[in-house]
C-alpha positions as CSV (number, residue, x, y, z in Angstrom):
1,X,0.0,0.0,0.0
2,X,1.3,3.4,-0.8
3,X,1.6,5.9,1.4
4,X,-1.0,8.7,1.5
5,X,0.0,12.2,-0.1
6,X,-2.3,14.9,1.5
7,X,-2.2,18.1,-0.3
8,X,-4.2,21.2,0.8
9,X,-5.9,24.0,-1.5
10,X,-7.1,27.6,-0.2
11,X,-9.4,29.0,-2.4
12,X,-8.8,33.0,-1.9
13,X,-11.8,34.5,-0.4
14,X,-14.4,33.7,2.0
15,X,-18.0,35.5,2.8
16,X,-16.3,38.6,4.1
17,X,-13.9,38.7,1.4
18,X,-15.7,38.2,-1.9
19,X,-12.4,38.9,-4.2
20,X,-13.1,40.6,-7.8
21,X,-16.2,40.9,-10.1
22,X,-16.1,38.8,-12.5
23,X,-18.8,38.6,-14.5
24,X,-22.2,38.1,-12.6
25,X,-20.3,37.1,-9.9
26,X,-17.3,37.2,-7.3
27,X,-13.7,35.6,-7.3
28,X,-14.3,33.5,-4.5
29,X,-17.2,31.8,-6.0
30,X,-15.1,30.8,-9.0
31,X,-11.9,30.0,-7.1
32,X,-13.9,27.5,-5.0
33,X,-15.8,25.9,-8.0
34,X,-12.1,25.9,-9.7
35,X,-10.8,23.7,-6.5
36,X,-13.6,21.9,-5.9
37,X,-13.0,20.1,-9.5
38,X,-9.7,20.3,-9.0
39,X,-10.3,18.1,-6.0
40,X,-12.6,15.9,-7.9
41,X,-10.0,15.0,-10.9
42,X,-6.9,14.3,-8.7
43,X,-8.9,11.8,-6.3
44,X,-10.2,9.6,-9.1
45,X,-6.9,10.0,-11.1
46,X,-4.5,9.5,-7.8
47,X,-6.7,7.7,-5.1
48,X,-3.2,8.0,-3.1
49,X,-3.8,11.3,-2.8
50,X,-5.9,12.7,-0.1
51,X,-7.1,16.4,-0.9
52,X,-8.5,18.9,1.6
53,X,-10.3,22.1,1.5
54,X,-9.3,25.2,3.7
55,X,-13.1,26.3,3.4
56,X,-16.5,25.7,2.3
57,X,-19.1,27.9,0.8
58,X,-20.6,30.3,3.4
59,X,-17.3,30.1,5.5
60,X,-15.7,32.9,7.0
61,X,-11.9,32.2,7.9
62,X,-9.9,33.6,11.0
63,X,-5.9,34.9,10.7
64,X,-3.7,31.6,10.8
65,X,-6.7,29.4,10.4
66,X,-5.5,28.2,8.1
67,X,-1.9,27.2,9.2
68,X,-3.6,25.5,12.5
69,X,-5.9,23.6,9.9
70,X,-2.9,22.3,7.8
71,X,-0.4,21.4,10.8
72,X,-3.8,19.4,12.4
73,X,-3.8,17.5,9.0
74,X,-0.3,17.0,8.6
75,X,0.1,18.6,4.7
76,X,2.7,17.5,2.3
77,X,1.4,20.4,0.2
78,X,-0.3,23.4,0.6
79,X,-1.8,25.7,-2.5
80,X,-3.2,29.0,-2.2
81,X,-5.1,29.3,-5.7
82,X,-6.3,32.6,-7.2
83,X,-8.0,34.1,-9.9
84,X,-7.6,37.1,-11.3
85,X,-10.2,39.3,-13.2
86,X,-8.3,39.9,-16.8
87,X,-8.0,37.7,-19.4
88,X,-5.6,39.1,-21.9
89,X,-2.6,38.7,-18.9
90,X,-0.3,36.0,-19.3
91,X,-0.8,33.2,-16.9
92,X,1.9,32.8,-14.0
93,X,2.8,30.8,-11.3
94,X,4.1,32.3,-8.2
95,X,5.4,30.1,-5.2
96,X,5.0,31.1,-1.2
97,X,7.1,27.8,0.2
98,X,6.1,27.1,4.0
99,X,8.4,24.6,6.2
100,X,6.1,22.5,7.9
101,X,8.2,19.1,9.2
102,X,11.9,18.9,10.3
103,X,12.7,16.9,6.9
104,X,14.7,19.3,4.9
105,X,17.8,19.5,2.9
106,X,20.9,21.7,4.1
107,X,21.1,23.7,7.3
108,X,17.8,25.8,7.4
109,X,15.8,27.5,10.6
110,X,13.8,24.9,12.1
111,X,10.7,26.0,13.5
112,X,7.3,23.4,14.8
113,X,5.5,26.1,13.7
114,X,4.5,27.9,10.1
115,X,7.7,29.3,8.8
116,X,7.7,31.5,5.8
117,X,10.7,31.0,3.0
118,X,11.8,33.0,0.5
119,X,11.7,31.7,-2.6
120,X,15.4,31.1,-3.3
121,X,15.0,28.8,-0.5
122,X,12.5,27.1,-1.1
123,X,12.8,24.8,-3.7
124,X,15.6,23.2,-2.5
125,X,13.2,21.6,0.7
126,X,11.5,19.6,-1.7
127,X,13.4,19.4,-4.7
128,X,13.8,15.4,-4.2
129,X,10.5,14.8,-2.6
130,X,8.9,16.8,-5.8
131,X,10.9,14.6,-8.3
132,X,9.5,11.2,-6.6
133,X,6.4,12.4,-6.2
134,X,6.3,13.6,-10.5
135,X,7.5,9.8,-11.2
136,X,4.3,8.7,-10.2
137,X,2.1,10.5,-12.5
């Protein structure tokens, strides 16, 4: 039996924070939708992977809910996912890395906590772990 990947996505928004107009609606409502497939695809195409949401519709979220939520779950993975409101921009990626297990590569801060890491850091944390993990697919 394989050992159970759990990766965590935060949809941007939540009832207080509605995000952009887009269209006849709000960012948040399409960001969720957007997840909620996500969520849908990965767990019939990788039923080793275990996906969790950081809300629900109707939620409101606290300051570091989020981080609590993900440390209580142990997450290999956490995504923040957002969209944005015009189309003619070029996609892009951008990477916020948080250290959240004593597993890492080099001499780096250790913390039990949430610890931010710049970008330049990052990568190296789970450059191995991404590789074995890409294999797979």
């Amino acid at each position: 039996m394989q050992q159970q990947f759990t990766i965590m996505f935060d949809p941007t928004g939540d009832t207080q924070n509605v995000g952009r107009s887009i269209k006849d609606t709000y960012a948040r409502n399409l960001t969720l939708q957007w997840v909620e497939a996500i969520k849908c695809d990965v767990e019939i195409k990788c039923p080793e992977i275990m996906v969790v949401l950081t809300r629900l519709s109707g939620e409101t979220m606290q300051p570091l809910q989020n981080a609590n939520f993900a440390n209580q779950f142990n997450i290999d993975l956490y995504l923040n996912l957002q969209l944005y409101k015009k189309f003619d921009h070029k996609a892009r990626l951008m990477f916020f890395t948080f250290l959240y297990v004593a597993d890492y590569i080099g001499v780096w801060p250790h913390s039990e906590q949430l610890t931010f890491l710049p970008i330049h850091r990052a990568y190296k944390k789970s450059a191995l772990q991404s590789a074995r993990y890409a294999s797979t697919f």
